[in-house]
C-alpha positions in Angstrom: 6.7 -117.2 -109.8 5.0 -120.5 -111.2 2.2 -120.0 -113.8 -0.3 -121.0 -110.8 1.1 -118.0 -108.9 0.2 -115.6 -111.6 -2.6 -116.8 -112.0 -3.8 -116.3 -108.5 -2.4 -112.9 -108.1 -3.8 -111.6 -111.7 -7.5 -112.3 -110.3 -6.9 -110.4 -107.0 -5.8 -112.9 -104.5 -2.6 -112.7 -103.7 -0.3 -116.3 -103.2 -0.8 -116.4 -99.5 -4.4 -115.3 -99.4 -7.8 -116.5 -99.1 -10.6 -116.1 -101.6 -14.1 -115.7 -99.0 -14.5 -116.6 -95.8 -17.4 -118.6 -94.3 -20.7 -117.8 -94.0 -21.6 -116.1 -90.8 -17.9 -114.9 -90.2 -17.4 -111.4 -88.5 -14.5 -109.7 -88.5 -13.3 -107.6 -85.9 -10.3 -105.6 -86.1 -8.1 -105.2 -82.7 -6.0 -102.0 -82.1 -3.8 -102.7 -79.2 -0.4 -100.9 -77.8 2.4 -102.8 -76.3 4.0 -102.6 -72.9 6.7 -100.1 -74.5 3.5 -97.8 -75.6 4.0 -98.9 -79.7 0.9 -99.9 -81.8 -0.4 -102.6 -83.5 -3.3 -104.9 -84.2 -5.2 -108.1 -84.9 -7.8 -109.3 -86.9 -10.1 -111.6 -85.2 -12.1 -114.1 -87.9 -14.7 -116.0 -85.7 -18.2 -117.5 -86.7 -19.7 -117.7 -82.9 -19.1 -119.8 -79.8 -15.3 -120.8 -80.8 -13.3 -122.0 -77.6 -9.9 -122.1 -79.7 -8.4 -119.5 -81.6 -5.5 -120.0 -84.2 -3.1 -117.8 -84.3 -0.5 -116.9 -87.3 1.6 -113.8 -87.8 5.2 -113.1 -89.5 7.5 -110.2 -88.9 6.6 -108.0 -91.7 4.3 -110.1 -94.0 0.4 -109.2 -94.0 -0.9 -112.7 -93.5 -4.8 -111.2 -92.4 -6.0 -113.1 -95.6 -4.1 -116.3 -94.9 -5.4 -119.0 -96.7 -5.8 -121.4 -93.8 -8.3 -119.0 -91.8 -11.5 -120.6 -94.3 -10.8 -124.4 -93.2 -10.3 -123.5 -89.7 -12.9 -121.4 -89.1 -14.9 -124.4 -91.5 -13.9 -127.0 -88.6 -15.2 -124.4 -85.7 -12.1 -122.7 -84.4 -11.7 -118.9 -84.5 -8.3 -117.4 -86.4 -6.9 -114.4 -85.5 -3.8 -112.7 -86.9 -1.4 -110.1 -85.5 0.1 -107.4 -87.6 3.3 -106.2 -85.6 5.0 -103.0 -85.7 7.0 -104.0 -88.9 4.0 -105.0 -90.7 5.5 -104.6 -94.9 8.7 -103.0 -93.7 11.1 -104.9 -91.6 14.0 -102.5 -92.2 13.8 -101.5 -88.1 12.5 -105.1 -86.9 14.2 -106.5 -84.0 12.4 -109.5 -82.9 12.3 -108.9 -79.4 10.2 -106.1 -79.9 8.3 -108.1 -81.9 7.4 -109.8 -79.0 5.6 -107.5 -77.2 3.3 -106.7 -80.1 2.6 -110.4 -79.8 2.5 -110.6 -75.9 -0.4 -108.2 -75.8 -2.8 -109.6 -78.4 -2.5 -113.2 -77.2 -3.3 -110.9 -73.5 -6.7 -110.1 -75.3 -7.1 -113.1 -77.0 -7.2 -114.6 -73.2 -8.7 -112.3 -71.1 -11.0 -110.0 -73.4 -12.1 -113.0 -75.5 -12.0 -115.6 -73.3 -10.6 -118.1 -75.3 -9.4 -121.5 -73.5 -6.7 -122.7 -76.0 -4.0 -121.0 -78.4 -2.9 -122.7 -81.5 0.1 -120.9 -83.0 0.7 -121.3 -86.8 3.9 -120.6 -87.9 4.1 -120.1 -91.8 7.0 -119.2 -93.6 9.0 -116.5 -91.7 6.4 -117.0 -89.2 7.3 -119.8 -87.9 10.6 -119.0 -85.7 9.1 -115.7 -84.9 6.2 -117.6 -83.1 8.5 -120.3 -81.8 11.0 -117.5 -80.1 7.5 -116.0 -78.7 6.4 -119.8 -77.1 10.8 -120.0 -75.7 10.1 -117.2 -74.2 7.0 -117.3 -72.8 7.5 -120.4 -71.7 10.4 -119.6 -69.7 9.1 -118.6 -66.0 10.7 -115.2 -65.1 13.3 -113.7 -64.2 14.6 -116.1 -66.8 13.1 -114.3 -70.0 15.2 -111.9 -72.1 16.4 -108.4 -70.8 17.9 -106.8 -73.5 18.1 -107.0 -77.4 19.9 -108.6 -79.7 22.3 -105.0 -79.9 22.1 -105.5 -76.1 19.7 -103.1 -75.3 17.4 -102.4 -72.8 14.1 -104.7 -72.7 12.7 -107.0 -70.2 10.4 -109.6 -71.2 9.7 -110.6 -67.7 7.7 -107.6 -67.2 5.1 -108.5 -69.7 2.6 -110.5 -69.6 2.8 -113.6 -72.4 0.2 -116.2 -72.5 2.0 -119.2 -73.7 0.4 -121.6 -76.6 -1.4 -124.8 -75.9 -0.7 -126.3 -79.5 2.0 -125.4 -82.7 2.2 -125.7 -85.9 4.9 -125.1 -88.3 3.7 -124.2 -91.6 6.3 -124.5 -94.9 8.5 -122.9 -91.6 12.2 -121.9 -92.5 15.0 -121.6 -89.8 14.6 -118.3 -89.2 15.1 -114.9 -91.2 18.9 -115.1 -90.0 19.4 -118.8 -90.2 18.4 -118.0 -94.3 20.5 -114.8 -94.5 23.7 -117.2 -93.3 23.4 -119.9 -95.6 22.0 -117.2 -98.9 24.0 -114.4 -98.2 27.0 -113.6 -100.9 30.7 -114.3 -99.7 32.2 -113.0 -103.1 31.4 -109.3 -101.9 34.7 -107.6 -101.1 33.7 -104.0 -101.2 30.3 -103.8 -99.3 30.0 -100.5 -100.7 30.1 -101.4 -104.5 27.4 -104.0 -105.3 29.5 -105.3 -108.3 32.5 -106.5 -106.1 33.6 -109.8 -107.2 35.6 -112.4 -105.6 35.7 -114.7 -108.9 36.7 -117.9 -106.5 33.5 -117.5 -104.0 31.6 -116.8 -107.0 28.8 -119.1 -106.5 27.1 -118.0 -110.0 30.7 -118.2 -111.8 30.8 -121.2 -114.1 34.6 -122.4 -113.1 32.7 -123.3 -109.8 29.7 -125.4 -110.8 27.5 -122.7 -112.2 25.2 -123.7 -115.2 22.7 -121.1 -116.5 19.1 -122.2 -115.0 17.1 -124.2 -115.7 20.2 -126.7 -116.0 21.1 -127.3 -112.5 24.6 -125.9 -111.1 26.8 -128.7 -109.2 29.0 -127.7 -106.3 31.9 -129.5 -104.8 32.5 -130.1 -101.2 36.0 -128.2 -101.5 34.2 -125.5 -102.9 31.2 -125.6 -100.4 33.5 -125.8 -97.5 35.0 -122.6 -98.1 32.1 -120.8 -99.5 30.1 -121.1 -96.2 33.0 -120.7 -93.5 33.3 -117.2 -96.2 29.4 -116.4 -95.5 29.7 -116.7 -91.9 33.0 -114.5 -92.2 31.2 -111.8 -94.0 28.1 -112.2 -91.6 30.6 -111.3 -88.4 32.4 -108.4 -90.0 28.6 -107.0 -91.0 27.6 -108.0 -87.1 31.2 -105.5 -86.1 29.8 -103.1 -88.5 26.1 -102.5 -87.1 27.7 -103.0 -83.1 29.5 -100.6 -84.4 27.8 -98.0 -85.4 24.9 -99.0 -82.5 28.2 -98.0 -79.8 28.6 -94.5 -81.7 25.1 -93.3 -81.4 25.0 -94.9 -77.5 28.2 -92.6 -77.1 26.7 -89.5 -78.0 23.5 -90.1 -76.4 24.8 -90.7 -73.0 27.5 -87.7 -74.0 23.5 -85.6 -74.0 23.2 -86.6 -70.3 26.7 -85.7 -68.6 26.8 -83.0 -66.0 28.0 -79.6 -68.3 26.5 -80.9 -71.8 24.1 -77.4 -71.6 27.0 -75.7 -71.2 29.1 -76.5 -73.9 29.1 -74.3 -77.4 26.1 -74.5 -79.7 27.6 -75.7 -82.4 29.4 -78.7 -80.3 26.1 -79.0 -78.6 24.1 -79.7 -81.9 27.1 -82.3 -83.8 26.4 -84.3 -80.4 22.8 -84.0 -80.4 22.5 -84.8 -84.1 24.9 -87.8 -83.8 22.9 -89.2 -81.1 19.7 -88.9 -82.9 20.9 -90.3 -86.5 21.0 -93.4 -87.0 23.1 -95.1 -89.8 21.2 -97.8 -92.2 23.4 -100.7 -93.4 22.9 -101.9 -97.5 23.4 -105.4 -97.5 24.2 -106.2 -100.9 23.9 -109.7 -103.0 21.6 -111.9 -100.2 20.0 -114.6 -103.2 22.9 -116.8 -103.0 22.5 -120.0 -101.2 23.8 -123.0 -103.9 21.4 -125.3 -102.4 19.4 -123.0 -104.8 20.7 -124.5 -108.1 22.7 -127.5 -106.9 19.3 -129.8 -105.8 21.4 -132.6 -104.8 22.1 -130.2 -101.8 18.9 -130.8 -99.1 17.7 -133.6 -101.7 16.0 -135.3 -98.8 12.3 -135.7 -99.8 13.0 -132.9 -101.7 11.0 -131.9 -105.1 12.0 -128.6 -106.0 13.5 -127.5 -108.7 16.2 -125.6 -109.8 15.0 -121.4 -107.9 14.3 -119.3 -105.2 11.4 -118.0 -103.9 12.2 -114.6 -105.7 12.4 -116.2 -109.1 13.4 -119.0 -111.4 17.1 -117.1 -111.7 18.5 -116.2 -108.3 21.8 -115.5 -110.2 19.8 -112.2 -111.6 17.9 -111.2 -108.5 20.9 -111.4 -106.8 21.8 -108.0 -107.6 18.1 -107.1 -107.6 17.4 -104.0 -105.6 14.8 -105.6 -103.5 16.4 -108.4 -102.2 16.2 -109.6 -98.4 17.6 -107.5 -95.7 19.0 -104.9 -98.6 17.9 -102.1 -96.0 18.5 -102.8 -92.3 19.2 -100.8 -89.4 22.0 -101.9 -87.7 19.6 -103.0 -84.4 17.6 -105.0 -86.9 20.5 -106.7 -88.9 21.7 -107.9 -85.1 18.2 -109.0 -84.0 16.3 -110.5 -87.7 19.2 -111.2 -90.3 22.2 -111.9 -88.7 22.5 -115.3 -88.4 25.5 -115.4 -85.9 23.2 -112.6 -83.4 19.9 -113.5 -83.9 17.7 -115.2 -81.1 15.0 -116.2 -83.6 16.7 -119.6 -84.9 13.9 -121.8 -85.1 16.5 -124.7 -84.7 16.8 -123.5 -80.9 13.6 -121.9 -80.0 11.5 -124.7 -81.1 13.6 -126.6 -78.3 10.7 -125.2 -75.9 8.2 -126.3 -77.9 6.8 -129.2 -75.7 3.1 -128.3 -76.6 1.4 -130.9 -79.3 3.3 -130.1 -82.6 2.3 -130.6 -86.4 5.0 -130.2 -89.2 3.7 -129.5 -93.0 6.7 -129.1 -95.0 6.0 -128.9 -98.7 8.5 -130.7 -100.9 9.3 -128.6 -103.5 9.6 -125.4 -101.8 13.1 -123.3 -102.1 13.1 -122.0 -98.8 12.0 -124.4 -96.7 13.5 -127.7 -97.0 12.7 -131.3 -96.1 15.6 -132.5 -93.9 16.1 -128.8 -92.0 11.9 -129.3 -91.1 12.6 -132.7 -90.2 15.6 -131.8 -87.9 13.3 -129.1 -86.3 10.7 -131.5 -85.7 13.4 -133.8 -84.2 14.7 -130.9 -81.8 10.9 -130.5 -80.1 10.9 -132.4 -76.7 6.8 -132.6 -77.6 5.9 -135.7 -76.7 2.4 -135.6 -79.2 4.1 -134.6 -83.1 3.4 -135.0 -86.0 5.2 -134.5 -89.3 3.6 -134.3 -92.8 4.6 -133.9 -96.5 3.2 -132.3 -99.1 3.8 -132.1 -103.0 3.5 -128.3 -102.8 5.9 -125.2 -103.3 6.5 -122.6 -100.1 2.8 -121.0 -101.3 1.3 -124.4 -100.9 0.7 -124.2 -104.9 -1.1 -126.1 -106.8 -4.3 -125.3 -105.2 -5.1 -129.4 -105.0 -2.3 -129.6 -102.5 -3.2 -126.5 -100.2 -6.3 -128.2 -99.6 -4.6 -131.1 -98.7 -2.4 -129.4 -96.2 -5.3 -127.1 -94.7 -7.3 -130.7 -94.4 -4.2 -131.8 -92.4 -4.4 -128.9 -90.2 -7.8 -129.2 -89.2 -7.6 -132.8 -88.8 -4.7 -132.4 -86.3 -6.7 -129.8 -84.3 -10.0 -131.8 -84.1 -8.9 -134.5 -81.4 -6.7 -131.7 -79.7 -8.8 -128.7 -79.1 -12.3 -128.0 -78.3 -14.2 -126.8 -81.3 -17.3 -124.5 -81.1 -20.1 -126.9 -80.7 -22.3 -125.4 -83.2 -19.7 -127.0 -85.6 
């Protein structure tokens, strides 16, 4: 965390949040339950007479105090967040499900609110969540999803989802899988023991380009080579693992169902039962390990960071943190979020169906969003009306001075676009 981040957070407003909204803003909080009967909710920030509402929500973070919701409601367009299901805890997120939270609050955003355009604002981890929501819902059914990522049960052509007249991708990474794949640890050879060490996939061992930070690290393309084709080899074995365990629990649950299961012994009767209602958690160990982390001359591109993660100044350290990314995961929510070889939600893919006017922000010196993967993203959108910005700024938008700079690029995008309230 930069001294500007602890600054913000030590006066009670936390790195993504606002400080006060508008004068004249009401906010209305918007309990709703999904096609598949699970609850969740929006906020709705509006100052009167908006015809466009901007939209932002993420799979687990809380963004209700985003910090762009004071500029756009400012330049007369309502903002409305939606806390899913996995709002702070992502260990049972599967993104499909996801998608209904979001299918039924842009539903009343349209037809309880009457609003005539959506904006979606993708920030962070946001950003290929809301992109998979505009693939799908702009794909005409039956040609939607029907099943999960752990090929379950769940048809997206049944639900109604409003699609999005405008997008913006916000300090946007690939996707919560696409990160796993490139920061996840290959030198793991015991996932059981956390300490495990394969010395020559060691990305934080010195004999392969490791310097202690701040120096930067320095990674050859021999060692590179084999140290991704080793993460996507320890991403499919962990993909075997949760399909798995996911095929043992189906077992015994269909086992419930056969013709005689009343009739079998009580104590057979119960292991069955029990085995069909436990499921197994996976611990991910050592996920803080992408070189382009230390090595800057990897995604150099535009790019101003320095030598870090997002979690810290020494990703060699939080590495074996407890509370790294996807530590916890069920194995239907390693398939769907983190898995990068399962996962629908690669941003790369889904924002192929963004054909809707498109604004990229990327900030330069952020760790976890990087110049030339925004750029490729913004390359992939058939959109004929995009637009692609840069911003001195780390993934926070931080230093202040260059927030407002991004949130005065937002709102300057939107103005010729969308109808504002016209008491603005």
């Amino acid at each position: 965390m930069t001294e500007q981040q602890k600054k913000i957070s030590t006066v009670g407003v936390g790195i993504i949040d606002f400080d006060a909204l508008p004068a004249g803003t009401e906010t209305t909080v918007i309990p709703v339950n999904a096609s598949d009967g699970v609850a969740s909710r929006g906020i709705l920030y509006a100052r009167g007479g908006e015809r466009t509402v901007v939209v932002a929500s993420h799979p687990r973070g809380d963004m209700s105090r985003h910090y762009a919701a004071p500029a756009v409601l400012e330049a007369g367009y309502a903002f409305y967040v939606h806390q899913p299901r996995s709002l702070n805890n992502d260990v049972d997120c599967e993104h499909e499900r996801v998608l209904l939270d979001l299918a039924v609050g842009l539903s009343h955003l349209k037809n309880e609110r009457g609003f005539e355009k959506i904006v979606l604002l993708g920030n962070s981890g946001g950003g290929s969540l809301l992109a998979f929501y505009q693939q799908q819902a702009s794909t005409a059914p039956p040609g939607r999803l029907t099943d999960t990522a752990a090929g379950e049960p769940l048809d997206l052509n049944a639900v109604e989802m409003p699609g999005a007249d405008g997008f913006v991708l916000l300090a946007a990474h690939p996707g919560q899988g696409a990160f796993m794949l490139t920061g996840i640890d290959p030198s793991v050879i015991d996932e059981d023991d956390p300490l495990a060490v394969d010395p020559d996939l060691d990305m934080y061992n010195p004999a392969n380009g490791f310097r202690e930070p701040p120096e930067p690290s320095t990674y050859s393309e021999e060692f590179l080579e084999r140290y991704r084709a080793a993460q996507r080899a320890r991403v499919a074995r962990l993909d075997a693992r949760a399909r798995g365990l996911i095929a043992d629990q189906q077992r015994h649950r269909q086992r419930t169902q056969e013709p005689g299961f009343a009739d079998l012994p009580l104590e057979e009767r119960n292991y069955i039962t029990r085995r069909a209602l436990v499921g197994q958690y996976m611990v991910v160990h050592r996920t803080e390990a992408d070189p382009a982390f230390l090595d800057v001359s990897l995604h150099s591109w535009k790019s101003t960071r320095k030598p870090a993660s997002i979690l810290g100044p020494r990703p060699d350290e939080t590495n074996y943190a407890p509370n790294g990314f996807g530590r916890l995961i069920t194995p239907r929510a390693w398939l769907s979020t983190w898995s990068g070889l399962s996962t629908r939600a690669n941003l790369l893919k889904t924002v192929e169906s963004v054909h809707e006017p498109l604004l990229v922000i990327n900030f330069t010196g952020d760790n976890l969003a990087f110049p030339d993967d925004n750029q490729t993203q913004f390359h992939a959108s058939p959109a004929e009306d995009k637009t692609m910005h840069f911003i001195e700024a780390d993934h926070f938008g931080l230093p202040l001075p260059e927030r407002e700079k991004a949130l005065q690029t937002l709102v300057e995008w939107l103005a010729p676009r969308f109808p504002a309230a016209e008491n603005r």
